[in-house]
C-alpha positions in Angstrom: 0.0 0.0 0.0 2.7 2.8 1.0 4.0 2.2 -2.5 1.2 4.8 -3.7 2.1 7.9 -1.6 4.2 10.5 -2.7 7.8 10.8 -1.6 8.6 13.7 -2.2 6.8 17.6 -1.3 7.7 21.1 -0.6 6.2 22.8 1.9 6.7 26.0 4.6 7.8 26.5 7.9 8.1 29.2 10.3 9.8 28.5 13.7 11.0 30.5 16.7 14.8 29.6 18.5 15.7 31.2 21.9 19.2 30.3 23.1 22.7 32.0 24.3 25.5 32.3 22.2 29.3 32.2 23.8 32.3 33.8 22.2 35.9 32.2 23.1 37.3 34.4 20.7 36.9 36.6 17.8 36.6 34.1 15.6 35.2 31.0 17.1 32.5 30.4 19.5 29.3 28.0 20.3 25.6 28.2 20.4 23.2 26.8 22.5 19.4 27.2 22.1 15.9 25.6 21.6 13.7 25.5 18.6 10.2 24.9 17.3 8.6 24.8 14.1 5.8 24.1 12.3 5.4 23.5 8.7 3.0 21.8 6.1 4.0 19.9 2.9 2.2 18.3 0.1 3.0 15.9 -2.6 1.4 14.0 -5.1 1.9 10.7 -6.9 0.3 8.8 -9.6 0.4 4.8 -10.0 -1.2 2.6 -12.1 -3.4 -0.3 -10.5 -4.8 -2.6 -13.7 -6.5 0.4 -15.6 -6.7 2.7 -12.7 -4.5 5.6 -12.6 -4.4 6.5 -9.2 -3.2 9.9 -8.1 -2.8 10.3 -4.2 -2.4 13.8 -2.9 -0.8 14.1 0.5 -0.5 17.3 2.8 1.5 16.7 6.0 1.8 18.9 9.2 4.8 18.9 11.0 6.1 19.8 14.1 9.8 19.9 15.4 11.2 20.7 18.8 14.9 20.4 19.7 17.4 21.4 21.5 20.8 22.1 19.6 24.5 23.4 19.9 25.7 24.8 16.9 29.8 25.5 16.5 30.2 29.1 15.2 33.4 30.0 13.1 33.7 33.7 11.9 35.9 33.6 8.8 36.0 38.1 8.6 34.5 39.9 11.4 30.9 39.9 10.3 30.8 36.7 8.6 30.9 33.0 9.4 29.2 29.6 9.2 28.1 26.9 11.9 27.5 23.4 12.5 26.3 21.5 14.9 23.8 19.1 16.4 19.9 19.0 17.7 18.3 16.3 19.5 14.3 16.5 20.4 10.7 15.3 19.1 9.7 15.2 15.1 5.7 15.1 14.9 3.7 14.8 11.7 -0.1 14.8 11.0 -0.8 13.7 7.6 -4.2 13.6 5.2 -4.4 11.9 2.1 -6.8 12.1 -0.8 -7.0 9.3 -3.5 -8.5 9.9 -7.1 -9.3 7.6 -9.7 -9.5 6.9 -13.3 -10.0 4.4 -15.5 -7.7 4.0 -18.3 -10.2 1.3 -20.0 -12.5 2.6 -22.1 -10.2 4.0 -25.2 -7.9 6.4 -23.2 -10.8 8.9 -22.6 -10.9 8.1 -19.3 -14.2 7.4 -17.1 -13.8 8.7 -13.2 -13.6 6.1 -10.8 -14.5 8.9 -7.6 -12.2 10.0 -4.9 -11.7 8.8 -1.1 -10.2 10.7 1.8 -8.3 8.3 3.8 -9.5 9.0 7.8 -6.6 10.9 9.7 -4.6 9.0 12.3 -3.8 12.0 13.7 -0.2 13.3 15.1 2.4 10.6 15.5 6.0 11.2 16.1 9.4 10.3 17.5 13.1 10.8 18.3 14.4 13.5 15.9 18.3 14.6 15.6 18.8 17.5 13.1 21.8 18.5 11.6 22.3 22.2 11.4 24.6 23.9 8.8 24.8 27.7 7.7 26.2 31.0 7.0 25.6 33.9 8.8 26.1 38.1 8.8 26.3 40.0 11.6 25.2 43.7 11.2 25.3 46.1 14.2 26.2 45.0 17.6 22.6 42.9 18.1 21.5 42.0 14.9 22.5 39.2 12.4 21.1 37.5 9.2 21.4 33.3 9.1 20.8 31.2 6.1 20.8 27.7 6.7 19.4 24.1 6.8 18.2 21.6 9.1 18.7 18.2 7.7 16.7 15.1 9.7 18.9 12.4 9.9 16.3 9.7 11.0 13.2 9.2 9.4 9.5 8.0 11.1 7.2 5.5 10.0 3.7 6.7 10.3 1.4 4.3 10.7 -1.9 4.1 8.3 -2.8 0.5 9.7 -2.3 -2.7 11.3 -0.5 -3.7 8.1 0.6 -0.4 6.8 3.3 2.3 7.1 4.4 5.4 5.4 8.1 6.8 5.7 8.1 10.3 6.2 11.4 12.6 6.8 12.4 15.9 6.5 14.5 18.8 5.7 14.4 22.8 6.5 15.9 25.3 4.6 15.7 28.2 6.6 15.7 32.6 6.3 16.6 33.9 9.6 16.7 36.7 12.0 18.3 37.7 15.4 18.1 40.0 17.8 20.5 39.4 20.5 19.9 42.0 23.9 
């Protein structure tokens, strides 16, 4: 069954991160702080089934909480990149719509209908980003960061006794900070 979902979507996310950040010298330093966000993605795929093409239309809500320590290395005095690691809790909420058409009758196609799959609602477990970026300082307080968030373990949600669906996911993120 979980050879009909889509594996692959883009999405949005907005998030909040409160932390510290400690300098040890000009150029090096680390970062310690928590995040959340939430985000929703959807996909779609299209299999054959006999002379049904079935298209399945997914959109998944996701949330992330973790707390990370990124590695902060300033290459000039206002720029620099980090790494560094989160651990915390992925969650996703999924919904998936199936439509149907026969293939049969000459290529003109007859609809078969559509089904909404019933939600299992939010399931979730261990998650332990990777965090890479670039970032600017401008000011004494404010600085720009563009980076990603890269799961490295996927979940499998489950749609059944006898059923799972693999999700994971990635964030590339736009920032803003304000440090006081």
């Amino acid at each position: 069954m979980s050879d009909y979902f889509p594996t692959r979507g883009t999405g949005w996310a907005f998030g909040l991160e409160l932390g510290y950040k400690q300098m040890f010298s000009q150029n090096f330093g680390l970062r310690y702080y928590v995040d959340y966000y939430y985000g929703s993605a959807s996909g779609d795929k299209r299999a054959y089934v006999g002379f049904v093409s079935l298209t399945t239309k997914a959109t998944i809500v996701q949330h992330h909480i973790a707390a990370n320590i990124d590695a902060l290395l300033y290459f000039t005095q206002r720029f620099g990149a980090y790494v560094g690691v989160g651990l915390g809790y992925q969650g996703y909420d999924p919904s998936y719509t199936f439509n149907g058409q026969s293939n049969f009758t000459g290529g003109t196609g007859t609809a078969v209908g559509s089904l909404s799959m019933p939600n299992h609602g939010l399931q979730g477990g261990l998650a332990i980003p990777i965090n890479v970026g670039i970032m600017l300082d401008f000011g004494e307080n404010s600085q720009l960061t563009l980076g990603a968030k890269i799961g490295t373990l996927g979940y499998d949600y489950e749609l059944d006794a006898n059923s799972k669906v693999g999700l994971s996911s990635y964030l590339v993120k736009l920032g803003y900070s304000y440090t006081f």
